[in-house]
ZATORGU-507748 format. One record per residue (C-alpha): residue in one letter; residue number from 1; x, y, z. Coordinates in steps of 0.02 Angstrom, whole numbers, plus 50000, padded with zeros to 5 digits. Each point is the difference from the previous one (the first is absolute). Example, Ala and Ser with C-alpha at 12.3 -4.5 7.8 and 13.67 -1.06 7.14 Angstrom:
2
residuo,num,px,py,pz
A,1,50615,49775,50390
S,2,50069,50172,49967
% end
This chain:
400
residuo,num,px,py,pz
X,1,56016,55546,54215
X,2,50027,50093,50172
X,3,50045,50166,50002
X,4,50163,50047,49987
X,5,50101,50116,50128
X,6,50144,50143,49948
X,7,50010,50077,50177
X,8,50179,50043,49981
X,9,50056,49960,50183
X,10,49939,49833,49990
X,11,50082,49977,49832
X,12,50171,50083,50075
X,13,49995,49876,50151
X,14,49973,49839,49864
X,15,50151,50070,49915
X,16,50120,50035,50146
X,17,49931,49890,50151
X,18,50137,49840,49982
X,19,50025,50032,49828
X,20,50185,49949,49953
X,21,49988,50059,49814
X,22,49878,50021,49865
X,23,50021,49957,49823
X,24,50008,50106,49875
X,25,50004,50129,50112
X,26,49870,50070,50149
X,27,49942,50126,49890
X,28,49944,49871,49883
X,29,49892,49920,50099
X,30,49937,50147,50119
X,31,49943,50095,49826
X,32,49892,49822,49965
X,33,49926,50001,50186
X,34,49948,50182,49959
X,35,49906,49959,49833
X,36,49850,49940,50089
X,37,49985,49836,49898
X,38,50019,49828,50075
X,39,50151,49905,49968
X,40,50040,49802,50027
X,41,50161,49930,50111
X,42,50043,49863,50084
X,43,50114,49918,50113
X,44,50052,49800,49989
X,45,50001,49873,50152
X,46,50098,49833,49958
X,47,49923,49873,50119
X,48,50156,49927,50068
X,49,49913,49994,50175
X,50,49837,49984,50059
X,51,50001,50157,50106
X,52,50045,50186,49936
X,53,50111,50108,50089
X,54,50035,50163,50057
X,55,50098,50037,49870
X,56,49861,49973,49870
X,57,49881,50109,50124
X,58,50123,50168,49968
X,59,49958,49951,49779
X,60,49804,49978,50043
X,61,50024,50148,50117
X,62,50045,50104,49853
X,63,49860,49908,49880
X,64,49869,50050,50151
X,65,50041,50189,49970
X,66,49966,49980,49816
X,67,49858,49900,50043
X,68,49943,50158,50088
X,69,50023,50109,49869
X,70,49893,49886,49882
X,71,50104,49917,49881
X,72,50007,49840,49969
X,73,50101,49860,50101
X,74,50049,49825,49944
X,75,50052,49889,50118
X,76,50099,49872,49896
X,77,50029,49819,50058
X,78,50159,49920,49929
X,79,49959,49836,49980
X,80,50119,49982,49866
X,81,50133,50107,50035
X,82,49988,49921,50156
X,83,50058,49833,49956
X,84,50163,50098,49953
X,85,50004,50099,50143
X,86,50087,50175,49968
X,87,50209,49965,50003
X,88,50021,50186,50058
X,89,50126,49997,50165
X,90,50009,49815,49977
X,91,50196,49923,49987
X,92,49928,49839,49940
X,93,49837,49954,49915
X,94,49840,49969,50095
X,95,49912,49833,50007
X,96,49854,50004,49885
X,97,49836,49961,50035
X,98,49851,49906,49916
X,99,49857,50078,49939
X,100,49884,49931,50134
X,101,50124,50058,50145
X,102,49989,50179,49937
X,103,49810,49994,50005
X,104,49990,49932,50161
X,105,50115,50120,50056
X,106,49898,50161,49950
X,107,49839,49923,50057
X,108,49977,50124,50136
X,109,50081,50144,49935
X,110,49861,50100,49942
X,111,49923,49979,50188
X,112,50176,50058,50081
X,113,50007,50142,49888
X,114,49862,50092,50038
X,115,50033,50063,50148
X,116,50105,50116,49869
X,117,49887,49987,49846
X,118,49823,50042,49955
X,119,49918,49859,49915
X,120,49831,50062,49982
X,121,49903,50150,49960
X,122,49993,50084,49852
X,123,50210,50001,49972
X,124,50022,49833,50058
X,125,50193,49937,49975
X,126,50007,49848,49874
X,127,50101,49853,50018
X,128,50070,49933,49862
X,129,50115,49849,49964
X,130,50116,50002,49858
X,131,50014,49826,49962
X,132,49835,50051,49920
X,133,50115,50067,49851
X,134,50151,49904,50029
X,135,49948,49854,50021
X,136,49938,50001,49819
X,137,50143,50045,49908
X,138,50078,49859,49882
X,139,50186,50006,49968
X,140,49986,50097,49863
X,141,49929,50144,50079
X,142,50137,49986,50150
X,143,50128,50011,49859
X,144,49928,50161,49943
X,145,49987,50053,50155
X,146,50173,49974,50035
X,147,50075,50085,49830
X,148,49985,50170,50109
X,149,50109,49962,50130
X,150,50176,49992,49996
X,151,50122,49897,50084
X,152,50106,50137,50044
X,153,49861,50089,50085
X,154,49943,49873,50112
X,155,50181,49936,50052
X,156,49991,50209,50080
X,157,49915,49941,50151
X,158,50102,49996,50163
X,159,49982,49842,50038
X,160,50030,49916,49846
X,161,50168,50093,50013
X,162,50041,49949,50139
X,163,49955,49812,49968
X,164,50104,50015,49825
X,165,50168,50051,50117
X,166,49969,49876,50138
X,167,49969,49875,49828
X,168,49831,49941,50076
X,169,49861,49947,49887
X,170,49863,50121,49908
X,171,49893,49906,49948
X,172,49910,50049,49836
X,173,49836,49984,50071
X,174,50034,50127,50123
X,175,50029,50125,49853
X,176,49819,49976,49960
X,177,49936,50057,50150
X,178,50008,50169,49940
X,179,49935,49987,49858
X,180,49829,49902,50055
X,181,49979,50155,50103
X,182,50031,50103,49865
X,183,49880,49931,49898
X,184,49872,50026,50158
X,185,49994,50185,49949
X,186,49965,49980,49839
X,187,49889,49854,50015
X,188,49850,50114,50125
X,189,50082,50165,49891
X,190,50013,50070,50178
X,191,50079,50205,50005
X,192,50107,49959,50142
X,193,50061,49879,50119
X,194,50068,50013,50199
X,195,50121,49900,50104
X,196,50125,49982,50115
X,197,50155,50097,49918
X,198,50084,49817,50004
X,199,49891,49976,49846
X,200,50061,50148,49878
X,201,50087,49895,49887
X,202,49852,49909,49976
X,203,49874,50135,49981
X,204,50097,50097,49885
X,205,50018,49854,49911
X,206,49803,50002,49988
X,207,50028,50181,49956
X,208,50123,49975,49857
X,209,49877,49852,49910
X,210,49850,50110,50039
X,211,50098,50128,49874
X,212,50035,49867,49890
X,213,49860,49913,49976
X,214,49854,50146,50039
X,215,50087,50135,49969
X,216,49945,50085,50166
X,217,50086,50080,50140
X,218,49982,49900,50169
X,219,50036,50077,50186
X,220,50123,49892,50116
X,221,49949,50068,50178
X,222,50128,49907,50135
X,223,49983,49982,50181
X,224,50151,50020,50138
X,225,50043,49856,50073
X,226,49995,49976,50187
X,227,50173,49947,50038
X,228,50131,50024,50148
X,229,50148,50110,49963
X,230,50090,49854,49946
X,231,49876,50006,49858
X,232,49939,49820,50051
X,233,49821,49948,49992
X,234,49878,49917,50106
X,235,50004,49814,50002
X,236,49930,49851,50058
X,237,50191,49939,50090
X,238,49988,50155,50097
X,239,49840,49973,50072
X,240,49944,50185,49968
X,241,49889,49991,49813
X,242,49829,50048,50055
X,243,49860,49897,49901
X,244,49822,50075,49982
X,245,49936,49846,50078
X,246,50116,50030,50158
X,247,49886,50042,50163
X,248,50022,50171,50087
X,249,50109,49947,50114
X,250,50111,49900,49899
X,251,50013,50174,49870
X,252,50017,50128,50155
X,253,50153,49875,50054
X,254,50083,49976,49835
X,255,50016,50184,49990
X,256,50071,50032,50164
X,257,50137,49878,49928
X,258,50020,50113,49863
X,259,50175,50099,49996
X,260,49992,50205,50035
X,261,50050,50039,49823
X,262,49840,49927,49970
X,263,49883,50093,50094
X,264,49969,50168,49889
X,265,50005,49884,49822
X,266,49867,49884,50101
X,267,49888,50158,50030
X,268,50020,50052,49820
X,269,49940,49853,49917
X,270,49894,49903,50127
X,271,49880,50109,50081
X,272,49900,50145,49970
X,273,50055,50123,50106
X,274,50026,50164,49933
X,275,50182,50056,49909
X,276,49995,50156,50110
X,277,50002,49885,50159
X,278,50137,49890,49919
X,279,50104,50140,49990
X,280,49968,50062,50167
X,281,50051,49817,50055
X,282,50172,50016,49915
X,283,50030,50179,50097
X,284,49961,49909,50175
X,285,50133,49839,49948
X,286,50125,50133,49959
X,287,49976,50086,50157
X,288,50013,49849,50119
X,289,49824,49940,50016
X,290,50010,49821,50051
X,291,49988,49869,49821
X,292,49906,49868,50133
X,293,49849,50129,50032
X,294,49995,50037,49812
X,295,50021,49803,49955
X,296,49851,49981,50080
X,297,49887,50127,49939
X,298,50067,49969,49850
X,299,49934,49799,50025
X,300,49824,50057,50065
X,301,49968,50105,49835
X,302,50080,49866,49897
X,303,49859,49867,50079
X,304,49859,50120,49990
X,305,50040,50046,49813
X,306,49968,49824,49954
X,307,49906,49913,50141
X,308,49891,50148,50109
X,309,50019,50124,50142
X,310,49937,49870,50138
X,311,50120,49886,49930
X,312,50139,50088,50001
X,313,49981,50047,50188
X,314,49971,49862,50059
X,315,50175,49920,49911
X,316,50076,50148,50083
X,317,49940,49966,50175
X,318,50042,49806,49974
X,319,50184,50034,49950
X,320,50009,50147,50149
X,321,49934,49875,50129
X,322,50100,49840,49920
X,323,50175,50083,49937
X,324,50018,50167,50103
X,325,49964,49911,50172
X,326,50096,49858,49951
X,327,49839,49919,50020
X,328,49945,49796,49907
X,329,49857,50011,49909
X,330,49868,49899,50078
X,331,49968,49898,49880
X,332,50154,49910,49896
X,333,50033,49856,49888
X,334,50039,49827,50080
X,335,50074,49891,49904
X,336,50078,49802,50044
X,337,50168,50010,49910
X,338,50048,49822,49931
X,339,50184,50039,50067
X,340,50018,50104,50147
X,341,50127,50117,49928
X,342,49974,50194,49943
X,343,50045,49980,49807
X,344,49848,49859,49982
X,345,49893,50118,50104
X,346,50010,50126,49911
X,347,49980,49903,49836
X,348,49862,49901,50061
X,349,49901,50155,50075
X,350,50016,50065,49832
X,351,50084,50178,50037
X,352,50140,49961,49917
X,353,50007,49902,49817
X,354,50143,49887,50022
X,355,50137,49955,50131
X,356,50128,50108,49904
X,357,49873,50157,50041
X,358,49983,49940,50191
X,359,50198,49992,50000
X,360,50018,50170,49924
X,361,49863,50075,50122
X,362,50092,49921,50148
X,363,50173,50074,49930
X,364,49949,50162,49999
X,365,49927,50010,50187
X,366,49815,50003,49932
X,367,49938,49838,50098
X,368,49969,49999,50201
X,369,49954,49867,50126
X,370,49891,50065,50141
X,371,50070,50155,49984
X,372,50190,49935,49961
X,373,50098,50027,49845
X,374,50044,49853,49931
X,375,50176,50024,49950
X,376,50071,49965,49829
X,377,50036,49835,49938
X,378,49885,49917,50123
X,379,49875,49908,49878
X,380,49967,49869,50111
X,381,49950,50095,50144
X,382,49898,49872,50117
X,383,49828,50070,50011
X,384,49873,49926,50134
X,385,49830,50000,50020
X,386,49915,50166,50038
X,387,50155,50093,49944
X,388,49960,50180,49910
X,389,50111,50029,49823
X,390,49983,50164,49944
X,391,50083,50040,49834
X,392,50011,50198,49955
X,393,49874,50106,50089
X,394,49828,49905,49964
X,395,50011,49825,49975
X,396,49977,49898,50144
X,397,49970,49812,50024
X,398,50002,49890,50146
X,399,50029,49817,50005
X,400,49900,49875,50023
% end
C-alpha cells in the first residue's frame, strides 16, 4: 500500500479547489484525510460516447489529487448503467444502447484518461465495470433492491417534475438508473464517491443504501460545473465541448469560443495553476484588463494541463497567426459537396450533424464565405469550387 499523505494544505486545496459541496459535511471528510489510513472512492463514466470530455477531466482532476495523496482511485466503467444512460437534465428519455455499443464505446477510455490518471506504480487507479455485479443479479435480487426506494423520492428529481407538468413520459426504467448506481457503492464497499454536482441525487442515493445495507457512513464530494452565467453547459450543438482526444489547436480554439463568465470557473477546475493566481486574475477582470488576453492564457494552460507545454504554444501561435491576423490556415479540408449549396456542405464536411444544425449555424451569423457572412435564411447559398466556408472561429473547409 503506498504511503499515505496528511499535509494539510494539500488536503485543504482537495476540499475547496472546485468543490461545490461535500456530504456529510467538509469536516467529515477532512478529519478522514487526516487519519493517515487509506480510504477507497470512485467516480463512474457511462460510455455513451467513445471519447471523454472536459467535463469528466475536472472529476478525474479531483481523483488525481487523491491519487496524490495515496488513496485509492477506482475508475468505474458503466457498462450497464450505460445502456440507461443517466435521465438527469434530460426532458425526454435517452435512446438506450446495447451492451456491445457501450463496450465499444469505452474501448479507449482508459488511454484518454491518463493524461489525468496514474495507472501504474505502486497506487495505480483501477478500472472497474459494474456490470461485473449487475449484470448478475436475477429479478429477485432487483426486487430487493428496489424495496428501499420510494416512489415519492425518486419522482423529487427536477426533471421528472418537470416532465410530470409538461405530461411527458418517465419511463420506469429511468427510475432505476439510480438505483444501479447506488448499488455501485455498495457493491466495491467504496468510503466515498465524486462527480459532477449534476449527479447528487444519485450519489446520495448511493449514500442512503450504503447506510442501509452496510451500515457505514459514505462521503459525497461534488465538483462545480463549468457553465456560462446562463447556467448552460458545454455541448456538442455549440461546437465548444472539448474532448481529451481533441488536438491542441482544436482545444486552444474551443476555449477562445468560451463565454467571459467562463474564464475564472475554467481556471478553477481545468488547470493547475495556483488559487492565489486565480484570484489575482479576478482582481485584473474587475479592473478592466482585457477578457481576450486572459481567454487566451487561460487556453494555453488549459492545453498544457492535459496535452504539454510545447503543445500548448504551439496551439497558441497557430490560432495568433490564423485568427488574430485574420490569417487561413495553410492547410484546410477540401471536400466535393454532392450539391453545391452551404447546408449540404456543411453536412457533408461533417462540422455540422444535420441540415437543421447547418440552418441554425447560418441563422445566427456563424457561417462565412471567403470572408462573407452568409446571411440568414440562405441555406442554399451557391458554393463554387475553391470557395473558403468558415463556420465559428476554427473550422474551415474549401471546396473541391
Amino acid at each position: 500500500m503506498s504511503k499515505i499523505t496528511t499535509d494539510n494544505q494539500k488536503i485543504e486545496q482537495l476540499l475547496t479547489r472546485g468543490v461545490e459541496n461535500i456530504y456529510p459535511k467538509k469536516e467529515f471528510l477532512e478529519a478522514r484525510l487526516k487519519e493517515g489510513k487509506q480510504i477507497t472512492l470512485y467516480t463512474g463514466y457511462d460510455p455513451t460516447a467513445p471519447t471523454l470530455h472536459i467535463g469528466h477531466a475536472i472529476t478525474m482532476m479531483k481523483l488525481r489529487q487523491f491519487q496524490d495523496l495515496g488513496h485509492k482511485v477506482i475508475m468505474l466503467i458503466g457498462d450497464y448503467t450505460g445502456m440507461i444512460g443517466d435521465p438527469t437534465d434530460k426532458s425526454s428519455a435517452r435512446v438506450q444502447l446495447t451492451h456491445e455499443q457501450v463496450l465499444v464505446n469505452c474501448k479507449n477510455y482508459q488511454a484518454q484518461a491518463a493524461t489525468i490518471l496514474n495507472f501504474k506504480g505502486e497506487n495505480p487507479v483501477e478500472i472497474k465495470y459494474n456490470g461485473e455485479w449487475l449484470g448478475k443479479m436475477n429479478f429477485a435480487d432487483v426486487l430487493e433492491l428496489t424495496s428501499h426506494f420510494t416512489v415519492q423520492r425518486m419522482m423529487e428529481r427536477d426533471m421528472f417534475e418537470k416532465r410530470k407538468e409538461e405530461n411527458k413520459p418517465i419511463f420506469l426504467h429511468e427510475f432505476m438508473y439510480p438505483v444501479m448506481q447506488a448499488y455501485d457503492s455498495v457493491a466495491m464497499n467504496v468510503d466515498g464517491e465524486v462527480g459532477g454536482n449534476d449527479q447528487t441525487f444519485n450519489m446520495l442515493a448511493g449514500r442512503d443504501l450504503m447506510k442501509e445495507l452496510k451500515n457505514k457512513e459514505k462521503f459525497v464530494l461534488t465538483t462545480k460545473l463549468l457553465v456560462d452565467s446562463s447556467g448552460k453547459k458545454m455541448g456538442k450543438s455549440e461546437g465548444n465541448m472539448i474532448a481529451l482526444t481533441d488536438t491542441p489547436e482544436d482545444m486552444f480554439g474551443k476555449v477562445m469560443s468560451w463565454t467571459d463568465s467562463m474564464i475564472l470557473k475554467g481556471f478553477e477546475l481545468c488547470t493547475k495553476l495556483p488559487m492565489d493566481d486565480v484570484v489575482q486574475i479576478e482582481k485584473e477582470m474587475q479592473t478592466g484588463a482585457n477578457p481576450r488576453d486572459i481567454k487566451l492564457r487561460l487556453a494555453g494552460e488549459v492545453v498544457k494541463t492535459f496535452l504539454g507545454e510545447k503543445e500548448a504554444q504551439k496551439a497558441q501561435e497557430y490560432f495568433i497567426a490564423t485568427f488574430s491576423k485574420k490569417e487561413q490556415p495553410d492547410e484546410m479540408m477540401e471536400v466535393e459537396p454532392s450539391v453545391y449549396d452551404v447546408a449540404t456542405l456543411l453536412v457533408e464536411a461533417k462540422v455540422c450533424k444535420s441540415k437543421g444544425e447547418a440552418r441554425q449555424v447560418i441563422d445566427q451569423g456563424g457561417v462565412k464565405i471567403n470572408e462573407v457572412k452568409v446571411e440568414p435564411k440562405d441555406y442554399f447559398h451557391f458554393v463554387k469550387p475553391n470557395d473558403v466556408i468558415q463556420k465559428g472561429a476554427r473550422w474551415f473547409v474549401k471546396v473541391k
